[in-house]
C-alpha positions as CSV (number, residue, x, y, z in Angstrom):
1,X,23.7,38.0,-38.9
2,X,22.0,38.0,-35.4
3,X,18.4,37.0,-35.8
4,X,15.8,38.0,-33.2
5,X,18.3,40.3,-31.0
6,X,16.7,40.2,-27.4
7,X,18.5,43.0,-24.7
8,X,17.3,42.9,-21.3
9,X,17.8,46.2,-19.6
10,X,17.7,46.1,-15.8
11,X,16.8,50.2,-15.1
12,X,15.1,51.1,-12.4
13,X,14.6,55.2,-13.5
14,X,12.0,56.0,-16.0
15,X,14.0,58.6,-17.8
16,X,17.1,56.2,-18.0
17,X,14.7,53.6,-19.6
18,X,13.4,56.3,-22.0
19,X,16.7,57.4,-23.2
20,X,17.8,54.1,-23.6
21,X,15.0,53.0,-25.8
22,X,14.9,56.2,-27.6
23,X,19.3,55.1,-28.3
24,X,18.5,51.9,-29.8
25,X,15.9,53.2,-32.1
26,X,17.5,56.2,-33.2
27,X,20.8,54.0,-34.4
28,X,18.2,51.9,-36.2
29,X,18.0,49.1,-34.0
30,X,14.9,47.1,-34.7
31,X,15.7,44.9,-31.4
32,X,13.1,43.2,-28.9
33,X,14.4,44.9,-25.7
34,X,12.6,44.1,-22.2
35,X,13.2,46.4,-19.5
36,X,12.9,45.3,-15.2
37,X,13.3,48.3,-13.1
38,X,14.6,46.1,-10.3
39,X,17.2,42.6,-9.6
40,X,14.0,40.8,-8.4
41,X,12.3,41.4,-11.7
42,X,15.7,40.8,-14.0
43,X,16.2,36.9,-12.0
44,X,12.2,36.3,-12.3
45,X,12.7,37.5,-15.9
46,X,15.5,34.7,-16.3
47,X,14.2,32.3,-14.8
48,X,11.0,32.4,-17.0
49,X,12.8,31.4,-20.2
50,X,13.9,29.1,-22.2
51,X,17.9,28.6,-22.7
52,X,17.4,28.9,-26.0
53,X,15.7,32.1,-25.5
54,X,17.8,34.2,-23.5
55,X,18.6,37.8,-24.2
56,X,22.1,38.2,-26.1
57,X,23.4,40.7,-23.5
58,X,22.1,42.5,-20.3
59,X,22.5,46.1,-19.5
60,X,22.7,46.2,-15.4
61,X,22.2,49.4,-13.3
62,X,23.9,48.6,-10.1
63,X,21.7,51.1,-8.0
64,X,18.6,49.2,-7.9
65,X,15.9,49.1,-5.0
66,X,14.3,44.9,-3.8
67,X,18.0,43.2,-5.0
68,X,21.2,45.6,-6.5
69,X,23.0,45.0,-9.5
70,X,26.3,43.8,-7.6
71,X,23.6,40.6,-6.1
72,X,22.4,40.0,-10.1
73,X,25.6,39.8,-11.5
74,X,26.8,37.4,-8.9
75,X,23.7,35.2,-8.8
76,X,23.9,35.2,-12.8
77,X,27.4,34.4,-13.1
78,X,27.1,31.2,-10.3
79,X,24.0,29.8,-12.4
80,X,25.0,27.4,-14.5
81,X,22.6,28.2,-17.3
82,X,22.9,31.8,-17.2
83,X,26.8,32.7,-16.6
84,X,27.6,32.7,-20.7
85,X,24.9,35.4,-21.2
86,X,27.1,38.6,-21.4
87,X,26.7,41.6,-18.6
88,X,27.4,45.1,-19.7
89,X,27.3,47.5,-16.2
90,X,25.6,50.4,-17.2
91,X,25.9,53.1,-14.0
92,X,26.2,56.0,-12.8
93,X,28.9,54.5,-10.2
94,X,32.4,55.5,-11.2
95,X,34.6,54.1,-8.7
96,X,37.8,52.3,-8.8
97,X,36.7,49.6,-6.4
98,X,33.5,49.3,-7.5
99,X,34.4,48.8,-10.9
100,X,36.8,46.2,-9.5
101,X,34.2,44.4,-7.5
102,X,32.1,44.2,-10.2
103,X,34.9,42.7,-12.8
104,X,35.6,40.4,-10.0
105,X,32.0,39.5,-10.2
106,X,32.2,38.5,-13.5
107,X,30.9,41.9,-15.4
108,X,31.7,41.3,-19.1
109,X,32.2,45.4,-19.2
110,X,31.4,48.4,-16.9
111,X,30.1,51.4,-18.3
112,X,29.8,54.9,-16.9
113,X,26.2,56.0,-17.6
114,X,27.0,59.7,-20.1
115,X,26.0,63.1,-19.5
116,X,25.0,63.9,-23.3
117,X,22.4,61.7,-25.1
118,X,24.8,61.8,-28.2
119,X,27.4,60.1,-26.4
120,X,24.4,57.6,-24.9
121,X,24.0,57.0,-28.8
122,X,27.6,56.3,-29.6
123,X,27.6,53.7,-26.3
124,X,24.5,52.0,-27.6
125,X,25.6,51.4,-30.8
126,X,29.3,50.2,-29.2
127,X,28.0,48.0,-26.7
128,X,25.6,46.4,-29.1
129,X,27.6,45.8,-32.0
130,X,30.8,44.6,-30.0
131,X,28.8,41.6,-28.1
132,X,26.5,41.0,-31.3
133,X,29.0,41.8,-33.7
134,X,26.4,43.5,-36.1
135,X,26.0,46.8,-37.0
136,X,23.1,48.7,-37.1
137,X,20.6,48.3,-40.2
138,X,20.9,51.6,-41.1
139,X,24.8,52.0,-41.2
């Protein structure tokens, strides 16, 4: 058992952010989830902890205004202290060499953001049980 999950979410649209939180609760996630809506905010955001204190996994959106998602991932896989924390690309991107690039990068997975919310809902609870390896309370 996973005590005290913590998910960052890097997301820079409102709506995305929504859905997203509106996914975790609806599979009965009772999670601490932070949201950034920009790269500046997500390497501030690390920065600021602990190491002991670090969110289990980050959700990256690679189309982000100040600092993009492809400059994250690589500043967060070159940090010492932050390249074990897990990196889930979560985009509306679907390209061959951009998935590529971001692998390359060091992307733990790269995820095409859905068209339906019920398939956002299956993704959530996939992405979240497969790096936690916990279901969801209510399952």
């Amino acid at each position: 058992m996973v005590p005290n999950v913590s998910i960052l979410i890097a997301e820079d649209d409102a709506d995305d952010r929504f859905l997203l939180e509106t996914a975790f609760a609806e599979n009965g996630f009772a999670d601490t989830i932070d949201f950034v809506e920009n790269g500046v905010e997500v390497m501030n955001y690390l920065r600021g902890l602990k190491k002991n204190a670090y969110p289990h996994f980050i959700l990256l959106d690679l189309n982000m205004p100040k600092k993009g998602g492809r400059e994250v991932l690589r500043e967060i896989k070159e940090h010492p202290d932050l390249k074990d924390i897990p990196v889930v690309i979560f985009t509306t991107t679907n390209n061959e060499k951009e998935i590529s690039r971001c692998y390359e990068l060091g992307a733990n997975n790269y995820i095409v953001k859905p068209y339906s919310f019920e398939l956002l809902l299956k993704i959530v609870r996939q992405v979240r049980s497969y790096w936690l390896k916990k279901p969801a309370a209510s399952l």
